[in-house]
N, C-alpha and C positions, 0 to 999 in steps of 0.2 A: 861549421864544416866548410874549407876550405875545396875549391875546383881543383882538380887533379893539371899540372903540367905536362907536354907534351914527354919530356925526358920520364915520368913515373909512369907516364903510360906504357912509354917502350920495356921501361924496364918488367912491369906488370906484365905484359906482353909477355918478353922472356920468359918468364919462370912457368908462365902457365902452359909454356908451350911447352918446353923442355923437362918440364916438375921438378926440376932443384936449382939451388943456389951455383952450384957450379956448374950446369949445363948453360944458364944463364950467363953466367960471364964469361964463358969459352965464345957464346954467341955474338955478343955486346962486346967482347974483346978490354974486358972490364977486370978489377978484382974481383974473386969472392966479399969482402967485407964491405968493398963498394958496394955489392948489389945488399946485400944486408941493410947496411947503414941505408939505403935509401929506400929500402922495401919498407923496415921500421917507418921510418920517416911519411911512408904515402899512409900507411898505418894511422901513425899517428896524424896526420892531416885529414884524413875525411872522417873517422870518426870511427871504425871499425875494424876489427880484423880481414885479411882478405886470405890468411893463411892459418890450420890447424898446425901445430909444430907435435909431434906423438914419436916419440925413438931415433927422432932424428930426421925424420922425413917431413916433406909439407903436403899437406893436403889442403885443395879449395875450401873455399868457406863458400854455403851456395851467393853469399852476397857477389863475390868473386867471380861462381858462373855466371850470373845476369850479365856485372860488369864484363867479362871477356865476351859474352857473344854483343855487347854493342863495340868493343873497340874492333874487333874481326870486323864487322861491317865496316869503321871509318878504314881499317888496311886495306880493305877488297877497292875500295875507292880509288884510296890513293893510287894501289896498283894501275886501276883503270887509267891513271890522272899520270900515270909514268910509262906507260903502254903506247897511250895516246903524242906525249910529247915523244918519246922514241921514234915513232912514225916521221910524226915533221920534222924530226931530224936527219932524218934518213931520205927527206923530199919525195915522198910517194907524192904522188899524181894524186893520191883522195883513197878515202876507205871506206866499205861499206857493211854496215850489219845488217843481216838475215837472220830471222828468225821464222820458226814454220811449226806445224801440227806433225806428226811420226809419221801420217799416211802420204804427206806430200813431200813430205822430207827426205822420204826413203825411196823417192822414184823420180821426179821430176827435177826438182829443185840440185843434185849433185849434178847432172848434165848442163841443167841452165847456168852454172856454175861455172862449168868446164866452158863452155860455152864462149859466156861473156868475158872470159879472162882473155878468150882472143883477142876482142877487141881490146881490151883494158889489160894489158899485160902487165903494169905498172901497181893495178888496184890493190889494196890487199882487200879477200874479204874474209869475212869470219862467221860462221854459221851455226846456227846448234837448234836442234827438235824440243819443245815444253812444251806442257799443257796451255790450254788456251788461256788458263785464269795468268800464267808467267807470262805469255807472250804479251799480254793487256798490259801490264806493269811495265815492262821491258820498253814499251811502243811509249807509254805517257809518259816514265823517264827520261825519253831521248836515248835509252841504251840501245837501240836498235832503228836501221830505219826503215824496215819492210817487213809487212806478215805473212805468209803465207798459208792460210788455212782451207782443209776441206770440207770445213761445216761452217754455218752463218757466226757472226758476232755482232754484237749491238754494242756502241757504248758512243754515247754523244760529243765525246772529242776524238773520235776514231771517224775516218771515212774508210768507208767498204766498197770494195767494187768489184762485181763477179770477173772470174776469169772464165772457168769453165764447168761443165758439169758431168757425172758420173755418176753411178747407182749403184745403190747395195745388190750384194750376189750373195750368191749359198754357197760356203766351202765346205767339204767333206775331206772324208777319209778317201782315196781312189777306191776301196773294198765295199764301201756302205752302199746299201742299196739304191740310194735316190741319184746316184752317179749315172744309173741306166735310167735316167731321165734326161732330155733335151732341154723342157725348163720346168720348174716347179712352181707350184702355186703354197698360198700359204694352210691350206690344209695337209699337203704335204711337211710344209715346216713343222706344224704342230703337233703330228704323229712322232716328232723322234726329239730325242732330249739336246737341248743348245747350249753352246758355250757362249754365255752373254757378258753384257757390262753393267757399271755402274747403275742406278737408275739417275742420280745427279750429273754423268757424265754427257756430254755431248751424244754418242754415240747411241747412250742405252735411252735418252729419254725420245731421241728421234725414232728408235724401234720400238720400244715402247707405245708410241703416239701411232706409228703404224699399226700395228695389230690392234690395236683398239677403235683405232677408227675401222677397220674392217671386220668389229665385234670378235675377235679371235684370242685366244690363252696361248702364250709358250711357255712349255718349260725348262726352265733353266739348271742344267745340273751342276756347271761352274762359272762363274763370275771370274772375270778377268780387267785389264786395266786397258787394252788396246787391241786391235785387230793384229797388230804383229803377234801379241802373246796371243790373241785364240786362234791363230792360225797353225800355234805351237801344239797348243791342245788337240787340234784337227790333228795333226799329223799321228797322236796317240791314237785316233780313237775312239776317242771318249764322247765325242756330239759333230752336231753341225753348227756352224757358226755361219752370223751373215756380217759381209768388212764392205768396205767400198771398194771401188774400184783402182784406185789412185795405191793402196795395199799391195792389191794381187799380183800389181804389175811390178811389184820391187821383189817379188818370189821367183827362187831360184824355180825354173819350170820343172827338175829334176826329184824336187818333193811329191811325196806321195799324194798331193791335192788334187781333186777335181772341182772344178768352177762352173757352177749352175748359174744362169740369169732366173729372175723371178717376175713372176706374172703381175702388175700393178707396181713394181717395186720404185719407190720413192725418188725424186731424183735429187743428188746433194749437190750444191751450189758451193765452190772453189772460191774462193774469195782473196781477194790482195788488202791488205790493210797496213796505212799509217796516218799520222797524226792530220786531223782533219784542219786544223788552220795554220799549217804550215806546211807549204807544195812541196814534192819531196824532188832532192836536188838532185843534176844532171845525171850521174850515176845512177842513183836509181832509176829515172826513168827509164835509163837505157839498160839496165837490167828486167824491167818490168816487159820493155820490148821484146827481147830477146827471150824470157820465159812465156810470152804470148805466140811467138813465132812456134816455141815446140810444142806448144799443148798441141797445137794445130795439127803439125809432126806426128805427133802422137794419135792422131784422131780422137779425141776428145774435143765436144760438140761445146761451141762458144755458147753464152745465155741469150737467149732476146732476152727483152726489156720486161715482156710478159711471164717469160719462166722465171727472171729474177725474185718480181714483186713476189711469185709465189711462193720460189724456196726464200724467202726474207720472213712471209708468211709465215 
């Protein structure tokens, strides 16, 4: 069996994109019998079929799917790798990647943004909200050069460092009754049915840990994936939910939600993260600056040293 050449890959490439021979060479700017002749041809070089032929049409062969979602991976690369030199051809001043969690993404993080471009008019930056298991990947790749999360993370080639801290709250419906409350305690929580998370997710093992350390049951009537979606759920109806704070402030105030504080309720620890042995370059820091200035802004309360150890705890 023979390695496949860069040209049977493009060609492979075509046809899976497009599903036949002549959308492929309309693409590749090729003949039809050209893309034939050398489809046959990668055919016969690696050992297998990569195409069913049935009335006229081709269908994958699954050896086919595996092989396309690894060449998609080496394209998305390359993109990145043609993205990048575009940039320096175009002499920007420096680029920076952002990445973040939903809850800090959808409030803080677009103004710190708007922000720092004053100063860096020049910068491009580029930003987008994953789960925290993407953002880890993204950080040890080099795809990114800043995290912004508002729950802890561990991982021993990442340094972490609080930014600031904020607290779960109870959202409701405006009509449910615990809205004619000023604050609730979690017996209150556990009298009405909640819109929760994961138990593997960040969010749901932290509530989770809370009501058990305070010996208490909730119950859960829907499971959701993020405070933005149970805050969607709130607006039906259907439970109470508890989000952080860093959430409620990205809600339009015009929604039917009321925002209850809770009695004991846990404090979460905001956190900045990149690559731990490699200092992160001038731009970022001075983006890091500038998002520490608005947490400030914002009144959200910096970590001592003492609160950190604990929400790291």
């Amino acid at each position: 069996m023979a390695a496949l050449n860069l040209r049977q890959i493009e060609v492979f490439r075509a046809v899976m994109t497009t599903g036949t021979i002549a959308g492929a060479s309309q693409l590749l700017f090729v003949s039809q019998p050209a893309v034939s002749r050398l489809l046959a041809h990668t055919e016969q070089r690696i050992g297998y079929p990569l195409f069913e032929r049935i009335k006229g049409r081709l269908f994958a062969t699954p050896e086919a799917k595996k092989l396309f979602h690894a060449v998609e991976q080496v394209y998305e690369a390359v993109q990145r790798v043609n993205h990048l030199s575009k940039d320096l051809a175009l002499n920007r001043t420096g680029i920076l990647n952002l990445v973040s969690s939903p809850s800090v993404g959808q409030s803080l993080i677009p103004q710190a943004v708007a922000n720092f471009r004053e100063v860096h008019p020049d910068c491009k930056v580029t930003f987008a909200c994953h789960s925290y298991e993407h953002i880890q990947a993204l950080l040890l790749s080099h795809q990114a050069d800043l995290g912004i999360i508002s729950l802890p993370m561990t991982h021993p080639n990442l340094e972490i460092t609080p930014l600031c801290m904020n607290r779960l709250v109870c959202v409701m419906h405006e009509s449910h009754p615990l809205s004619a409350k000023e604050t609730l305690t979690l017996d209150d929580l556990c009298a009405w049915p909640m819109v929760g998370y994961g138990e593997d997710s960040p969010m749901g093992k932290l509530i989770s840990q809370y009501f058990e350390k305070h010996d208490r049951q909730m119950t859960t009537a829907v499971e959701v994936g993020s405070p933005q979606n149970a805050g969607s759920m709130v607006e039906t109806g259907i439970g109470i939910a508890l989000v952080d704070e860093f959430s409620v402030r990205s809600w339009s105030r015009t929604r039917p939600i009321q925002v209850r504080p809770i009695e004991h309720a846990p404090i979460l620890q905001a956190n900045l993260v990149h690559l731990r042995y490699e200092p992160p370059a001038q731009l970022t820091r001075s983006f890091i600056q500038v998002l520490r200035e608005l947490v400030v802004d914002h009144g959200f309360e910096t970590l001592t040293e003492d609160q950190a150890i604990d929400a790291i705890a």
